[in-house]
MARMARMAR-749987 format. One record per residue: residue in three letters; x, y, z of N, C-alpha, C, O in turn. Coordinates in pm, whole numbers. Atoms other than C-alpha are relative to their C-alpha. Example, Ala and Ser with C-alpha at 12.3 -4.5 7.8 and 13.67 -1.06 7.14 Angstrom:
2
{'ALA'; {89; -119; 0}; {1230; -450; 780}; {90; 120; 0}; {194; 118; 66}}
{'SER'; {-82; -119; -6}; {1367; -106; 714}; {-77; 109; 73}; {-26; 220; 90}}
***
This chain:
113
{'UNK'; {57; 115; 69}; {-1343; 4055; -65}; {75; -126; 42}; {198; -137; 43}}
{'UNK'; {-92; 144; -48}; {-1255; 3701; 58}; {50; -77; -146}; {41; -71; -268}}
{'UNK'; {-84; 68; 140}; {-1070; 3491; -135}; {-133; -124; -104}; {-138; -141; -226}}
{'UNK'; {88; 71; 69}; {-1360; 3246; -223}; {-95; 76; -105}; {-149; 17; -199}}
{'UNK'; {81; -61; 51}; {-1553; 3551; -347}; {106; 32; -132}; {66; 24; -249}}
{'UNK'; {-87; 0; 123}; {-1258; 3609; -576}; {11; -74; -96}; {26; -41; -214}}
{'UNK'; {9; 99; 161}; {-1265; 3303; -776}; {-121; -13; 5}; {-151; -58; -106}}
{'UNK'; {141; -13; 44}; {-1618; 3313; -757}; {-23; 100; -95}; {-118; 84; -172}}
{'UNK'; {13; -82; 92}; {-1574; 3609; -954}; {107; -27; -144}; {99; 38; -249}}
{'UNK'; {-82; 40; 51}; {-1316; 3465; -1130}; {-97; -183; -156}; {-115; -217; -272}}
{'UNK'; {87; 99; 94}; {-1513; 3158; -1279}; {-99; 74; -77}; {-113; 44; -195}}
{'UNK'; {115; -64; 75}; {-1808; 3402; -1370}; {94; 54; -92}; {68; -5; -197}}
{'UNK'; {-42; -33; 131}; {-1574; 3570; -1616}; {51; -146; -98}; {58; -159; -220}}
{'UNK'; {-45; 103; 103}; {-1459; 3258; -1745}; {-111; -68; -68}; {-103; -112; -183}}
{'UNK'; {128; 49; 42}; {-1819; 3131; -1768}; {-41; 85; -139}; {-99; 27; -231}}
{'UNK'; {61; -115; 45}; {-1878; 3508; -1960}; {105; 47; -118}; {79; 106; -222}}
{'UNK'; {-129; 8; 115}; {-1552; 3514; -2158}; {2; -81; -78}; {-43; -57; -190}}
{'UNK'; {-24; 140; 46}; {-1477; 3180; -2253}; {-97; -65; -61}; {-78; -116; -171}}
{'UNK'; {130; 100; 37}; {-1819; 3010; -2288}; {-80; 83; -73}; {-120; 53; -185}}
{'UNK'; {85; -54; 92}; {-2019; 3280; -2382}; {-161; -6; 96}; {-267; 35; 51}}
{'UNK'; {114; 24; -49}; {-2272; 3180; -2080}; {-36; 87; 143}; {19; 65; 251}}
{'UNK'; {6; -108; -140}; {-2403; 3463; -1817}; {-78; -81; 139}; {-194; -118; 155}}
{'UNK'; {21; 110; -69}; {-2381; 3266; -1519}; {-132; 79; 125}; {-138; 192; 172}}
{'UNK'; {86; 17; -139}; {-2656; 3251; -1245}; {105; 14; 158}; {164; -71; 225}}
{'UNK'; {-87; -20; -100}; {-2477; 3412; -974}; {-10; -70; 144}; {87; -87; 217}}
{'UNK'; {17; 57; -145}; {-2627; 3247; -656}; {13; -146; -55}; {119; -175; 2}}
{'UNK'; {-29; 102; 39}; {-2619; 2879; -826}; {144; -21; -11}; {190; -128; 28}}
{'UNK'; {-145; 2; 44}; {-2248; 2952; -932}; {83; -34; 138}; {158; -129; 163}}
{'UNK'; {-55; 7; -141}; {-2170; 3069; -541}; {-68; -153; 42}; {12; -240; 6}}
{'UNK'; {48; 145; -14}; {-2356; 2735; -449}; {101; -133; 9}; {151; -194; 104}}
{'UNK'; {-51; 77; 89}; {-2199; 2510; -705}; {169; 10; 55}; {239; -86; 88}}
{'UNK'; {-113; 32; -60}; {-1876; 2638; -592}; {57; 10; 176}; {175; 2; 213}}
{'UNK'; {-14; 58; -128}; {-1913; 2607; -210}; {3; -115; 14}; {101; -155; 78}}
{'UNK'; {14; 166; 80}; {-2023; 2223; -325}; {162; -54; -10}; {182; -168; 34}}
{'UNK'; {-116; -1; 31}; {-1661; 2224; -407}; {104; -73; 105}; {190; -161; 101}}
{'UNK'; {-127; 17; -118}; {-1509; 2256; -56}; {120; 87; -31}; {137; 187; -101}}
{'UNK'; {-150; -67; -26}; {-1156; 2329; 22}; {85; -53; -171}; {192; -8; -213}}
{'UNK'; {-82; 2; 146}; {-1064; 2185; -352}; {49; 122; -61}; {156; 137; -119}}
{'UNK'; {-35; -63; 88}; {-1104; 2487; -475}; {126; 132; 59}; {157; 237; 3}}
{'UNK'; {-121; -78; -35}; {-817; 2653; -280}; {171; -68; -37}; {280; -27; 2}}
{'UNK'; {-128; 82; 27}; {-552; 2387; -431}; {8; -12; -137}; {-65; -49; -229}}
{'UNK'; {-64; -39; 194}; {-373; 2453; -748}; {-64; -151; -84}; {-125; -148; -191}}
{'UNK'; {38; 84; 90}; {-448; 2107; -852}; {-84; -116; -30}; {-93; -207; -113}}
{'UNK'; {145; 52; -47}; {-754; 2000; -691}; {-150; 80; -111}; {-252; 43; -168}}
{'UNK'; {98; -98; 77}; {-918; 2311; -851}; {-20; -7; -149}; {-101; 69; -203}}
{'UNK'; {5; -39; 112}; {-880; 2263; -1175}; {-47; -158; -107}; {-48; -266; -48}}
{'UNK'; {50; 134; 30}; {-1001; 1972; -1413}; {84; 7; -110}; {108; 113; -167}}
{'UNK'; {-99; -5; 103}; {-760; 1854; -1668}; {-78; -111; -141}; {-69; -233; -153}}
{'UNK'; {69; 102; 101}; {-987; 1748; -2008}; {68; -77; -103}; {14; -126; -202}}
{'UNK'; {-73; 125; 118}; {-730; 1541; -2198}; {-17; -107; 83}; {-66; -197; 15}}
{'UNK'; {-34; 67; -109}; {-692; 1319; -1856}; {-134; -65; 5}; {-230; 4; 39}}
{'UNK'; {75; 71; -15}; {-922; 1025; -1874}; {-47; -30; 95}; {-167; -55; 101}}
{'UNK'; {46; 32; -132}; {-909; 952; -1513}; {-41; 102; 62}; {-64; 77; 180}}
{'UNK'; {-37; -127; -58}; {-938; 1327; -1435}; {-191; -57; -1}; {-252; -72; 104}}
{'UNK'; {82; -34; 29}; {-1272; 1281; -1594}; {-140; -57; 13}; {-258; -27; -6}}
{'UNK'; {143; 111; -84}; {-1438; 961; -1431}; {8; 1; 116}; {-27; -82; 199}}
{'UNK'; {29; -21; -189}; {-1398; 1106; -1113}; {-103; 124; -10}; {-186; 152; 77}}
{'UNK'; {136; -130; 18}; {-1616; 1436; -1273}; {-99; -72; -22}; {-209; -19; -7}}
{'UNK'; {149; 55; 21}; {-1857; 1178; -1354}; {-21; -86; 105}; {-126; -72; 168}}
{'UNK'; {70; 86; -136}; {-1846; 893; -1070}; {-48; 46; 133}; {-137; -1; 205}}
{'UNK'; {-10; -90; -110}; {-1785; 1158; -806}; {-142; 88; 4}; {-243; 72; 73}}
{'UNK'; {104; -83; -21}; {-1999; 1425; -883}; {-124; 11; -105}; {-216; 90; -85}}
{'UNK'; {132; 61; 75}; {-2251; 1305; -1156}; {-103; -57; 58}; {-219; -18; 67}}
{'UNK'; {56; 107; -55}; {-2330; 990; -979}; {-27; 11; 104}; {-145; 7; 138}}
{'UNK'; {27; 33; -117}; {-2264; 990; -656}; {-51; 123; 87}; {-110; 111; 195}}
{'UNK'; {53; -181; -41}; {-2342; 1394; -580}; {-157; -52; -83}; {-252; -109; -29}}
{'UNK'; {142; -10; 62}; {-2635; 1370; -785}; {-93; -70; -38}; {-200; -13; -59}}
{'UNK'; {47; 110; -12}; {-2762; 1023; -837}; {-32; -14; -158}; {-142; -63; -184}}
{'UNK'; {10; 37; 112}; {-2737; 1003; -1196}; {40; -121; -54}; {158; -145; -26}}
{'UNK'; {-64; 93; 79}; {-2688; 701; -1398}; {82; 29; -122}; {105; 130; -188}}
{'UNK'; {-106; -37; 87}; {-2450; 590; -1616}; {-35; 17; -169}; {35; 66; -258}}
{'UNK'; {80; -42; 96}; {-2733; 575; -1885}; {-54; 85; -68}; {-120; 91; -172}}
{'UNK'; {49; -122; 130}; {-2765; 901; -1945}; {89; 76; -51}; {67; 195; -30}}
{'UNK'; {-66; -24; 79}; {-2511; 978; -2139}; {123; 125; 75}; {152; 243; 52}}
{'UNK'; {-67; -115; -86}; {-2281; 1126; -1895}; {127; 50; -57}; {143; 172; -49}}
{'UNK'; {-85; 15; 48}; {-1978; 1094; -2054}; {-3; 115; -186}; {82; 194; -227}}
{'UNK'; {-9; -117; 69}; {-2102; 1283; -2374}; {-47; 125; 32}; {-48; 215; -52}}
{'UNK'; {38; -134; -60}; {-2230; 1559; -2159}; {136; 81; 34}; {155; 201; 20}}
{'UNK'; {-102; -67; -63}; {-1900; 1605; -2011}; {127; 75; -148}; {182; 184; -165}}
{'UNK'; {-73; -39; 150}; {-1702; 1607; -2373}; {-49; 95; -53}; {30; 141; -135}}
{'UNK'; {27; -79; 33}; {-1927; 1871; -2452}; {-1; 134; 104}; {-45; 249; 97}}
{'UNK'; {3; -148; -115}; {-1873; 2091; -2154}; {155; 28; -50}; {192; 127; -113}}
{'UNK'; {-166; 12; 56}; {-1470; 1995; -2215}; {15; 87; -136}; {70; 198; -136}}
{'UNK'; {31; -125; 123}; {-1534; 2153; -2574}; {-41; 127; -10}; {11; 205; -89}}
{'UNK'; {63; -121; 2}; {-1754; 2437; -2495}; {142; 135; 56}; {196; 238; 16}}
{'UNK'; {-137; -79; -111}; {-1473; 2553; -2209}; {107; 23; -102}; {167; 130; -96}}
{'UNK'; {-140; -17; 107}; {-1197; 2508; -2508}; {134; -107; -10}; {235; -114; 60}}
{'UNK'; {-136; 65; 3}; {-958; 2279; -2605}; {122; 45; 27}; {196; -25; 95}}
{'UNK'; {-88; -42; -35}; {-704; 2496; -2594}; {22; -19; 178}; {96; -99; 235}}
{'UNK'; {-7; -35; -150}; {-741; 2585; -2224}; {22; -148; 82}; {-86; -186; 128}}
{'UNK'; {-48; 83; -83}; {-585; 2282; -2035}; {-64; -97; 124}; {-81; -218; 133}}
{'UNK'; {2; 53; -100}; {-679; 2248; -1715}; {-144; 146; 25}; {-141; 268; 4}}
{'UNK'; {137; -82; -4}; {-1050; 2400; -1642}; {-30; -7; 117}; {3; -98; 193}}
{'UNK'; {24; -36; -152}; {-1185; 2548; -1341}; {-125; -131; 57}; {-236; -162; 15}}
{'UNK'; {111; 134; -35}; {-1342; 2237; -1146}; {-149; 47; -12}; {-240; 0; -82}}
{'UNK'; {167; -47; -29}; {-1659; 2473; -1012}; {-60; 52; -150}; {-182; 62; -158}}
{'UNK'; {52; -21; 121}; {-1709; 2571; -1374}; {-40; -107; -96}; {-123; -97; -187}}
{'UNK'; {22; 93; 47}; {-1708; 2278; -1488}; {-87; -126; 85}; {-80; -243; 46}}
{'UNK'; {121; 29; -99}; {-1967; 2149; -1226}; {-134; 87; -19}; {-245; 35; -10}}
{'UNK'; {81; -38; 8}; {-2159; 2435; -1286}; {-95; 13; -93}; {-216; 33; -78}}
{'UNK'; {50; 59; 80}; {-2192; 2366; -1630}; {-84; -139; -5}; {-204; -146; -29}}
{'UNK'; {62; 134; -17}; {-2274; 2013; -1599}; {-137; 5; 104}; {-234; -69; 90}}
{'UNK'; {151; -51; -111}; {-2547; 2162; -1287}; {-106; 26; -121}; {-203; -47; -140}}
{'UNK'; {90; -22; 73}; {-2710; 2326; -1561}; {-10; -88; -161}; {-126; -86; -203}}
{'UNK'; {-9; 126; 69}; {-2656; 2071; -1843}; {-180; -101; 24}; {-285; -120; -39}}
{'UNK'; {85; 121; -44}; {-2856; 1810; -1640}; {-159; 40; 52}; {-262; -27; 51}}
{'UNK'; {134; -78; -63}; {-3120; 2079; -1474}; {19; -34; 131}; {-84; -25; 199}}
{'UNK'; {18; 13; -155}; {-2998; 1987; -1118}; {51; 114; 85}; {110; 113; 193}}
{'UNK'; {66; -166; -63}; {-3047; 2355; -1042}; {-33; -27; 183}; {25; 22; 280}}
{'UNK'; {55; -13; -77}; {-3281; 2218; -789}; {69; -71; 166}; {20; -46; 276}}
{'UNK'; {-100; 36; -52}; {-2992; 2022; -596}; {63; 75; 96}; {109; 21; 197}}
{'UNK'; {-54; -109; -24}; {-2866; 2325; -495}; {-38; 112; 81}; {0; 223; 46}}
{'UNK'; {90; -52; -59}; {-3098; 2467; -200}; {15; 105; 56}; {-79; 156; 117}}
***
């Protein structure tokens, strides 16, 4: 198993543990190829939801400028509710999980060819 397939399997339990949400396995692999080489760096990979700036780069970056969303639709409480769902407790959240949420959040499923 390669290593990408590993945290690919690795986010699906966290999606299936944590959230409570049985992830779409080919969207997930997708979502976290989308990623790149982030997700092989301790601190690229991971999204930190107390971190304000952590969290307008999840929205300018890959809201906006990945997906062409405005700032009108309420991006910002979409993301506070992914940040919640994932757990306060839990720190620092897996970026592609927290992309993949927000994928399906918004319905840009179709993004994802």
């Amino acid at each position: 198993m390669s290593k990408r397939d590993e945290l690919i399997e690795k986010y699906a339990s966290d999606l299936k543990d944590k959230i409570g949400m049985t992830p779409d396995m080919d969207l997930l692999r997708k979502v976290t190829i989308g990623c790149g080489p982030s997700i092989y760096n301790k601190d690229a990979s991971t999204v930190a939801g107390s971190d304000k700036s952590e969290l307008e780069t999840v929205k300018n970056n890959f809201l906006i400028k990945k997906h062409g969303l405005s700032a009108s639709q309420d991006l910002d409480g979409a993301i506070a509710s992914v940040m919640e769902k994932y757990g306060k407790s839990n720190p620092s959240k897996h970026r592609a999980v927290v992309y993949y949420m927000l994928t399906k959040h918004f319905g840009l499923e179709g993004n994802y060819k």
